[in-house]
N, C-alpha and C positions, 0 to 999 in steps of 0.2 A: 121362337124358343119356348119350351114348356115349359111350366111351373119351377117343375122340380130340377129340370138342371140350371134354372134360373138360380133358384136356392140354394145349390151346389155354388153356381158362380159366385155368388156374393158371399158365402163360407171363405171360398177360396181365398175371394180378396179382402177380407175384412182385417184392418189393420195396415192395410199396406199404403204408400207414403206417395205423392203424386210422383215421383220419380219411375216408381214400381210401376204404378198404373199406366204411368205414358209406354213403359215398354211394352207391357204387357200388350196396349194398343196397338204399337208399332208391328211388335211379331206376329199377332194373329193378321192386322193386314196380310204383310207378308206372306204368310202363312195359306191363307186366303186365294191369294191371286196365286201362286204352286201349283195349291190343287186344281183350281182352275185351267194352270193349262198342262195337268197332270207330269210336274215334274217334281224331282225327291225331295225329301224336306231340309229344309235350311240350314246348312253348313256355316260354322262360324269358319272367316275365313283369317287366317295369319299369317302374314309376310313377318317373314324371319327379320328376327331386329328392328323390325320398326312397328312402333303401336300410338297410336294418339292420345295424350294427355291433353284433358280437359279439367282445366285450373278455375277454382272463382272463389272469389272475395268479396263476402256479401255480409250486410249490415241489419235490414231489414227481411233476410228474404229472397230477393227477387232475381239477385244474380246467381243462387243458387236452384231456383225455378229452373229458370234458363239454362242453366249447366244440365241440368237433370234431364231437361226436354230432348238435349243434345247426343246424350249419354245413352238416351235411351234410343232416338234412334240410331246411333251407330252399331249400339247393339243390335239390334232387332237388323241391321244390316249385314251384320257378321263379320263387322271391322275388329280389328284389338283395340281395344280404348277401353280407357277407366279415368273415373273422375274422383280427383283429390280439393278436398278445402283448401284454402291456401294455408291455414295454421299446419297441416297434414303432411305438406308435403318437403319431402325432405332436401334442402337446399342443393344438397350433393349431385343431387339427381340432373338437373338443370341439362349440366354440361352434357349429360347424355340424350339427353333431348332430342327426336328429330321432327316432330310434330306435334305444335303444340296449341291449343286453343285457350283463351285466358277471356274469363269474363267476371267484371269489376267493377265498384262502385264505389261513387267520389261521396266524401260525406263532407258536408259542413263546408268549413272554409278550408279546401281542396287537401283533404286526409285521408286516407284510407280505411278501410273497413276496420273494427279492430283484427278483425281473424286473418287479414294480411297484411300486418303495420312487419313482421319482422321480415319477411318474404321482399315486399317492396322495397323496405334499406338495402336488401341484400342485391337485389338485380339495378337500384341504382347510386348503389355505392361502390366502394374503390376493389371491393375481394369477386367482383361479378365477373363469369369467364368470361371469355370468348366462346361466341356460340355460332361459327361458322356452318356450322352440321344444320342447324333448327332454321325450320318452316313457321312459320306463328302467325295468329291471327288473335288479336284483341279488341273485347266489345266493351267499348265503357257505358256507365250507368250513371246518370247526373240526374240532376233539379236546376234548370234553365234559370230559376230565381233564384239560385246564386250566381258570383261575377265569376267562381271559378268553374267551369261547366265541364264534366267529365274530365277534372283533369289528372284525377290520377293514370287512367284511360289511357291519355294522352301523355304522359309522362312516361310508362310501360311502353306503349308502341315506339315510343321515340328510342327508348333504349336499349331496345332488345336488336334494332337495326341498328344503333352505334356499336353493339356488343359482335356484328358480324353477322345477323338473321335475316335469313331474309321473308317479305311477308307473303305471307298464304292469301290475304284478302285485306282489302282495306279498313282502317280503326272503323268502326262502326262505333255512333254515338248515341243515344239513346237517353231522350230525355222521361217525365216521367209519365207520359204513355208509354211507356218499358218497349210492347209488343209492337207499337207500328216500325218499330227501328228495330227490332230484336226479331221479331219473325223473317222479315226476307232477307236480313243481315246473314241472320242460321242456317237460313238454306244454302246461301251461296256459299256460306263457310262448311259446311258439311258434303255436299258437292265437289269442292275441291279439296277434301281432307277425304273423301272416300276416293279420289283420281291420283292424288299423290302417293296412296298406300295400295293402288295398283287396283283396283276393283274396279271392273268394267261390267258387271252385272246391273241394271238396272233397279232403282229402289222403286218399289210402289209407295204411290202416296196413300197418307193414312184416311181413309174417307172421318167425314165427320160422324161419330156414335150419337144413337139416340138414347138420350140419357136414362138412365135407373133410377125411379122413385128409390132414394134411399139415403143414407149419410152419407155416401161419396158422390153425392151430386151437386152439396153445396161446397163451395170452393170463390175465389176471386170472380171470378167469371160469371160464379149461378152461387148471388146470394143469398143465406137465410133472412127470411121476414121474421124477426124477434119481438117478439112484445114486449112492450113497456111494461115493467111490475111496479117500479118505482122510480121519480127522477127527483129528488130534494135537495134543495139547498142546504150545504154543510159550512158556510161560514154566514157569520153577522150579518145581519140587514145593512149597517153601515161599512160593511168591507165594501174598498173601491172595488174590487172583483166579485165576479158571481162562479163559485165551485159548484159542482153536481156532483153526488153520488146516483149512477146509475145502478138499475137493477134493471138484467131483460131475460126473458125467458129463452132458454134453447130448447123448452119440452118439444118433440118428434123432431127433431134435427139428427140427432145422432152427432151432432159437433164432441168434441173433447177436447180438453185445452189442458197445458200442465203451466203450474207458477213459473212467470217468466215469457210466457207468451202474450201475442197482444190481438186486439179485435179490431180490424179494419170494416170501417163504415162507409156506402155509398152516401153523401150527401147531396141536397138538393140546396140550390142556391137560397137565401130569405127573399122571399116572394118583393117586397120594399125593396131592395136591390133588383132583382130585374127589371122593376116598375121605374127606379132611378135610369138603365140604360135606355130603355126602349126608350121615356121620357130626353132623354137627353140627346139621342141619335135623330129624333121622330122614324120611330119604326113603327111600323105595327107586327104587334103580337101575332097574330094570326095569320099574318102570312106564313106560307109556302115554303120551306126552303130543301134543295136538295145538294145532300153533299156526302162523300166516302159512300153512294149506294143508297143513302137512307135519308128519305124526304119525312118532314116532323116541322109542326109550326116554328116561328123562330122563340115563342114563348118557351115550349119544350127544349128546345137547343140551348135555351139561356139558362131554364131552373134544371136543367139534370145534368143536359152533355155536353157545358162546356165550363171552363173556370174562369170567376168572375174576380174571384179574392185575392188569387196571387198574381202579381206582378214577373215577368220572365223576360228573360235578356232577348227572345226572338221578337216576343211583344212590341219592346224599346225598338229594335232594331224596323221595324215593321211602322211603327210611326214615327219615328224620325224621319225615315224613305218616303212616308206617304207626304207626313208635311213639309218638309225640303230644309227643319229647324236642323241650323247648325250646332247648334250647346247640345242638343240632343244625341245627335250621332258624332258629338267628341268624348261623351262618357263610356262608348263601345271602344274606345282606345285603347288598347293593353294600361298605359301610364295613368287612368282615368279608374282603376276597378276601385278604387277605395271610397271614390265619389258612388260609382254604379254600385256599391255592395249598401251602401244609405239608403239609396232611392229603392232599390229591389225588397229593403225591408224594411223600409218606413211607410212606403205609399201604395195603394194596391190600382189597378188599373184604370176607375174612372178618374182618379185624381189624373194619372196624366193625361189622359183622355181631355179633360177639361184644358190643360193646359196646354196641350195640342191638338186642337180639334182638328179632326179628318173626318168629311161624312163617305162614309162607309156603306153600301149598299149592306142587307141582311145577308148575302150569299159571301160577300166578303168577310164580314165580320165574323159569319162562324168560323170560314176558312182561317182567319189569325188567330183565334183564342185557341188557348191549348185546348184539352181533350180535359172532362173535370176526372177529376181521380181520386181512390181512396183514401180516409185519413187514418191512422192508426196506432190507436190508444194500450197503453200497458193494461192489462188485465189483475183488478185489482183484488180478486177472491181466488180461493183454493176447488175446485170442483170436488174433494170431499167434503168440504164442508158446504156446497149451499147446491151440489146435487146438479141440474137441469138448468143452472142458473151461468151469468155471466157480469163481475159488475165492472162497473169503469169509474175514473174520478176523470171530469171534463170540467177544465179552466174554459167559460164561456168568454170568445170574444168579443165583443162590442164594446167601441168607445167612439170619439171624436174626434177627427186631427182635421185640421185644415179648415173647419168649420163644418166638416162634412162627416156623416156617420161611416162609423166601419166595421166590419161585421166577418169571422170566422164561419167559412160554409158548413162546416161538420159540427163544431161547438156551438152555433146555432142551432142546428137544426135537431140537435140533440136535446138540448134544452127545450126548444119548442114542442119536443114529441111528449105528448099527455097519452092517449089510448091509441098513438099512431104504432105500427111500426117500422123497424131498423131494418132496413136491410144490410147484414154485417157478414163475414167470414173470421176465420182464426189465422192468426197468421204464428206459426211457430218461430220460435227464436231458442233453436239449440245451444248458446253460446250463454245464455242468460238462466243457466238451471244451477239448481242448487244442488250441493255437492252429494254423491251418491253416499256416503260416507256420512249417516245422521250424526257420527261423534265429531263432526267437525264443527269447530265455530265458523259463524256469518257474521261481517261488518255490513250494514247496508248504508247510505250515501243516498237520498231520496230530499230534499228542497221540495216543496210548491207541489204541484201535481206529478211529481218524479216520486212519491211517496207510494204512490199504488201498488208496485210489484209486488212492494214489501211488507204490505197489508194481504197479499197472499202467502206470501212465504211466511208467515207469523202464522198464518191459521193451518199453513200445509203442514208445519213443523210441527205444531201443538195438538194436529189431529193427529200422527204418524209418529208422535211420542220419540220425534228427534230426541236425541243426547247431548247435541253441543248447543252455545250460547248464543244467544242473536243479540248483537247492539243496533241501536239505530239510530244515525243523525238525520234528524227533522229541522228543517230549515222555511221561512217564511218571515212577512214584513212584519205583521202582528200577531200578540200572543193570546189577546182577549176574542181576537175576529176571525183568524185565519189559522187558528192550530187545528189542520184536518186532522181528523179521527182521534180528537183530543181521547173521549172516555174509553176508547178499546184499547188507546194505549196504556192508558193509566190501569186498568183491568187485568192490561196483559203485563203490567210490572207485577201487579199485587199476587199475579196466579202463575207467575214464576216461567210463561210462556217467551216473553222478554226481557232481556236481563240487565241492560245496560238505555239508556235512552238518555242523550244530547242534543238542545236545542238553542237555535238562534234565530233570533227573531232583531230583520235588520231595522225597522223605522221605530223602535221604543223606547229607546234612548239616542242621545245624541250621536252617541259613535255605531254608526251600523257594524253589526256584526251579523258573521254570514258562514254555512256550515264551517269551509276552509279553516274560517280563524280557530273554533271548536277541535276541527281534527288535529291543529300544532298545539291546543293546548291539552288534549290528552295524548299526545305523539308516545311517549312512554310506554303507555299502554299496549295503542292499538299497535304497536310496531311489536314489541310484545305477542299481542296475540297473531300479529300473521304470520310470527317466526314461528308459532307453535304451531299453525296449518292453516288458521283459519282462512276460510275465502271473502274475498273481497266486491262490494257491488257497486255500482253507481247510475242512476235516473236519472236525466232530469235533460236541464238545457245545455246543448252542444257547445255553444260559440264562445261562454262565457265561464257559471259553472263548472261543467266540466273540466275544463284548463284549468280552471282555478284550483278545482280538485287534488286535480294531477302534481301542480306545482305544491301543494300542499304537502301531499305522497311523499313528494323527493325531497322539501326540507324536512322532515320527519325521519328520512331514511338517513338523510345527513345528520341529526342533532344527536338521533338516537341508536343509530346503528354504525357511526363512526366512517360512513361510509362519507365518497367524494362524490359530487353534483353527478359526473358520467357512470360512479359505480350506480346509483339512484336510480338512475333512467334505465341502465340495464336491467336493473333491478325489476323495476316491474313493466319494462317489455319482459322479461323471465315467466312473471305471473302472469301477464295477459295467454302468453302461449301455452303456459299449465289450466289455464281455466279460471286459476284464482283469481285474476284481476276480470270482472266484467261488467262492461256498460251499456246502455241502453237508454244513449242520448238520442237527442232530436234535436 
């Protein structure tokens, strides 16, 4: 291809969203192979009354990847199909239903995404039709280190056949290698979603493109190497924790990120950690190993491609079998997940390793360890305000349990990077944007390193001379060692960028107190301001936190809005589905 319709091509596409891109891929295949064997050009094709919904409920990201990857080729196939968010789409519709594809992701301790919490009551609660008509297929999306593993997934598939469905292809499960379970899972589902809606034309496969020096090259898959500009310590030398403020450069990326998005980072295991396993296995490093296609010493297997840090129910399952330990494989019991939900997040895997030794040949032990995979931080700057730039706040893990060091792959290895760099992407999170509407007030809800976002949306508002108020409850143990971004807060009360600012700080007096108690004792207020529109945010930690937020919310609704515990909850299931209520736990 020449220069110049090169340059045309990348006019064309610039702006466009990986969903776009993947069609656009798909149809020129198609396209391609036509002309090839000189037939007319590709007709969308429509069977009368029937078209394929393609559903997902995605938290992070990923299950809307995947929807998109889907969407795109059935387009580029010439199926009727369109894809709806699950906030999107309208319960009504359901019963009309005759083909439908649903992909999903379990969060936390076994929840739903927020953008299908109202969707999910509804198809496994008591007002859900009979859906004799619908074809369905569902792909759940989980983290194996929790005890509840895809189970919203699995909840949906279960009842969409109690509801009279029958299935198009079996639940596909999908840990967080996403694509080893999501790629052949699509095909077959796609396959039989283009056989059911009658299409006997053959699909060409898409070949692989040889990529475009340019900003749509970096992506999950191909990511930017960013420099380090700045990595400092932003709490006390004697804080028990170590905080970073990062700073990394995107100059010639062409990246772009809006407040509310986050940066996912490839990390490499702490070099002392591999040296732990190999030491403890007697392996050697340097061997040989071949596995999925790709031979790589087992040193490289250990520090790049596989996970060392998290513990995963296959793991458990995987050494219990090899060591024949009965306690072991009674906590994979259903009656046992409260024990397994401890162990999966208190120990990471050479602890049990130690305490079930299995010697493991190098070929095996890649073969059990999951696949290492991204980690993904809130982005804590405005890209008007700091241009080419990207920052992050990273709670560094390392401590000692057991008598043995333990150590976060990513917040390590981020910490450790001085003049190295990141290999990182952006990962967008449309669910977490601030309202289009600058005269609206913001409540923001940020604890501990859940504060980041919100140090973007203070700089986004302040540059873009927003109209409405921003309050913001800061939460942490201490107030002399751990109040991140103490003087930009205090800057941005004086210069009228923020207007409200509430804090709790739980180990400085005897009675801990912690955001939640702060948000009943201003309840007046903020109930107050979210009648009058304002929107609603929340960072931080999933399991705990968060919940505790929530229950906060609802007595607030009840003391000060006369409301009853069930009007509460409807209450702000209401705003999550308006937009106003949004979180972006972990």
């Amino acid at each position: 291809m020449d220069g110049g319709k090169l340059s045309a091509l990348e006019r064309l596409t610039e702006g466009l969203g990986p969903a776009e891109l993947y069609w656009i891929a798909a149809w020129s295949a198609a396209r391609a192979e036509q002309l090839q064997r000189g037939s007319a050009p590709l007709q969308p094709m429509r069977q009368a009354g029937e078209q394929l919904t393609i559903l997902y409920g995605s938290q992070t990201g990923q299950a809307k990847r995947i929807a998109g990857q889907l969407h795109a080729r059935a387009e580029a196939a010439g199926l009727a199909v369109r894809l709806v968010r699950a906030d999107s789409y309208a319960q009504r519709d359901l019963v009309q239903e005759t083909l439908l594809i649903v992909v999903i992701s379990t969060q936390g301790d076994a929840e739903p995404p927020d953008d299908a919490r109202a969707l999910v009551e509804f198809v496994l609660g008591k007002r859900a039709p009979r859906l004799a008509r619908l074809r369905y297929a569902v792909l759940g999306l989980g983290d194996s280190s929790y005890p509840e593993f895809c189970a919203i997934g699995r909840q949906l598939d279960a009842r969409l056949a109690e509801l009279g469905a029958a299935r198009l292809a079996p639940l596909g499960e999908a840990d967080v290698d996403v694509d080893a379970v999501a790629k052949p899972w699509s095909e077959d589902a796609f396959e039989r979603a283009r056989q059911a809606l009658g299409s006997s034309t053959p699909v060409p496969r898409v070949a692989a493109l040889q990529p475009v020096p340019s900003r749509l090259a970096h992506s999950r898959e191909r990511p930017f190497e960013a420099a380090v500009l700045d990595n400092q310590r932003i709490v006390a030398r004697d804080a028990q924790r170590d905080v970073r403020h990062v700073e990394l450069s995107l100059e010639g990326s062409g990246l772009t990120y809006e407040p509310g998005d986050a940066v996912g980072v490839w990390p490499d295991n702490p070099l002392a950690l591999v040296e732990q396993w190999l030491a403890w296995l007697q392996l050697d490093g340097e061997q040989r190993v071949r596995h999925d296609g790709r031979e790589l010493s087992l040193h490289r297997w250990l520090t790049r491609e596989r996970e060392l840090t998290r513990l995963s129910r296959p793991l458990v399952a995987a050494l219990a079998e090899a060591s024949g330990d009965e306690q072991l494989a009674q906590l994979l019991r259903p009656d046992q997940a409260s024990r397994l939900a401890v162990l999966l997040a208190e120990d990471q895997p050479i602890d049990l390793w130690r305490r079930h030794p299995v010697r493991w040949s190098a070929e095996e032990l890649v073969a059990v360890l999951r696949p290492q995979t991204p980690r993904l931080y809130s982005i804590a700057s405005s890209q008007k305000v700091v241009g080419e730039e990207v920052h992050l706040t990273v709670a560094v893990v390392d401590y000692l349990a057991h008598g043995e060091r333990h150590w976060g792959a990513a917040s390590s290895f981020i910490a450790a990077a001085g003049d190295d760099r990141l290999p990182l992407f952006i990962e967008s999170n449309e669910r977490f944007r601030l309202p289009r509407d600058d005269a609206r007030d913001i409540i923001m809800i940020g604890p501990g390193t859940g504060v980041a976002p919100f140090r973007a949306f203070v700089q986004e508002r302040r540059e873009s001379g927003a109209r409405g108020r921003n309050w913001l409850f800061f939460g942490n143990r201490h107030f002399t060692s751990e109040f991140l971004y103490q003087v930009e807060w205090q800057a941005a009360l004086r210069e009228g960028s923020l207007h409200r600012l509430d804090l709790a700080f739980s180990r400085d007096d005897a009675q801990k107190v912690y955001v939640q108690q702060r948000l009943r004792e201003q309840g007046r207020e903020l109930y107050a301001w979210l009648q009058e529109g304002a929107h609603l945010y929340v960072c931080g930690d999933a399991s705990r936190m968060a919940k505790d937020v929530n229950s906060a919310l609802i007595d607030v609704a009840v003391t000060h809005g006369g409301q009853t515990q069930e009007q509460a909850r409807e209450w702000l299931s209401v705003l999550l589905q308006q937009g106003r209520y949004a979180r972006d736990v972990y």
